[in-house]
C-alpha positions in Angstrom: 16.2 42.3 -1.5 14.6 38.6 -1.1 15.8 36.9 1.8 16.4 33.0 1.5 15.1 30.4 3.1 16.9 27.0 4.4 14.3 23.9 4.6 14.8 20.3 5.0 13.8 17.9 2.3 12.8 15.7 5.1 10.1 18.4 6.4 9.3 19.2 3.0 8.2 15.3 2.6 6.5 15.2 6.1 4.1 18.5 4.9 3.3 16.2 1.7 2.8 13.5 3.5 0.3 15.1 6.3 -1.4 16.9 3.1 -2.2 13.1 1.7 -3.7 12.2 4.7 -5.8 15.0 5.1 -7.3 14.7 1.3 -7.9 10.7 2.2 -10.0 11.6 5.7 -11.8 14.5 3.5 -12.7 12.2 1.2 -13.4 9.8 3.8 -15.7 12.0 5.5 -17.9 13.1 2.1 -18.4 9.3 1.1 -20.0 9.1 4.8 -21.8 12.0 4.1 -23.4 10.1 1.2 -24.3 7.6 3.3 -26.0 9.3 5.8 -27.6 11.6 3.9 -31.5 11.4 3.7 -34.4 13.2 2.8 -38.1 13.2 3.8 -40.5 12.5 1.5 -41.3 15.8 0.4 -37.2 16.5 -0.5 -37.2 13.5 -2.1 -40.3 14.8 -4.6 -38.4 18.0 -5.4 -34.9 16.4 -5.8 -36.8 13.9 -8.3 -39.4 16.2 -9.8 -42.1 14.1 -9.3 -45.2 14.6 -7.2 -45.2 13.6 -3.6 -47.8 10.6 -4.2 -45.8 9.1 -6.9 -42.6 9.2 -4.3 -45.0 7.4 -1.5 -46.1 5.1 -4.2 -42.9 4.0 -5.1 -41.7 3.6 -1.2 -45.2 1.5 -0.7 -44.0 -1.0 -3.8 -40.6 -1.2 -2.6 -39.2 0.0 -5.3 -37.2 3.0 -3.1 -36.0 2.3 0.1 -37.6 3.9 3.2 -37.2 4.2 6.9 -40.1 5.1 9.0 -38.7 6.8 12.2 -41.4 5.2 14.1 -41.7 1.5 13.2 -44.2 1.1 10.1 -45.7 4.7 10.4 -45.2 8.3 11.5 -42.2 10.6 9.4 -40.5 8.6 6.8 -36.7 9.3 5.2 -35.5 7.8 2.2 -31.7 8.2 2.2 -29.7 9.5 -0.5 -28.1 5.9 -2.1 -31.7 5.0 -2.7 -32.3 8.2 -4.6 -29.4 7.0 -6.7 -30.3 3.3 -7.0 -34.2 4.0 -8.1 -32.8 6.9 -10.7 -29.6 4.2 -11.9 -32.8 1.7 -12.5 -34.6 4.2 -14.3 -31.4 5.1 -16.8 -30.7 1.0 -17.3 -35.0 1.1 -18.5 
């Protein structure tokens, strides 16, 4: 024998509504994982499949976007958008 339940539509709406706002910040939260995303510049060779020197050449021409943790030398990241900006420019060639 099943046994029946009584709910409110009202609650019912609240759940839907709570389970909205959860997806939003979720999705929220991954687009500022994007952001903050970065890699060094040995990640960024293997993501890319090139060789490391061609990734150092391309950060030394500007042509991807780098951050040197200690002013204009020491460990450089290149973060994740710039990964996807240089390899957009390089579909658009």
């Amino acid at each position: 024998m099943e046994g029946l339940a009584v709910v409110k539509i009202s609650d019912l709406e609240e759940i839907l509504n709570e389970i909205k706002t959860l997806r939003n910040e979720v999705k929220e939260l991954r687009e500022n994982e994007e952001n903050t995303k970065a890699y060094s510049l040995e990640e960024a060779a293997q993501r890319l499949h090139l060789n490391y020197n061609t990734i150092r050449r391309l950060v030394l021409k500007k042509k991807i976007y780098a951050k040197y943790l200690n002013e204009t030398h020491g460990k450089c990241v290149i973060p994740l958008w710039a990964l996807k900006q240089y390899l957009a420019g390089q579909n658009q060639k």
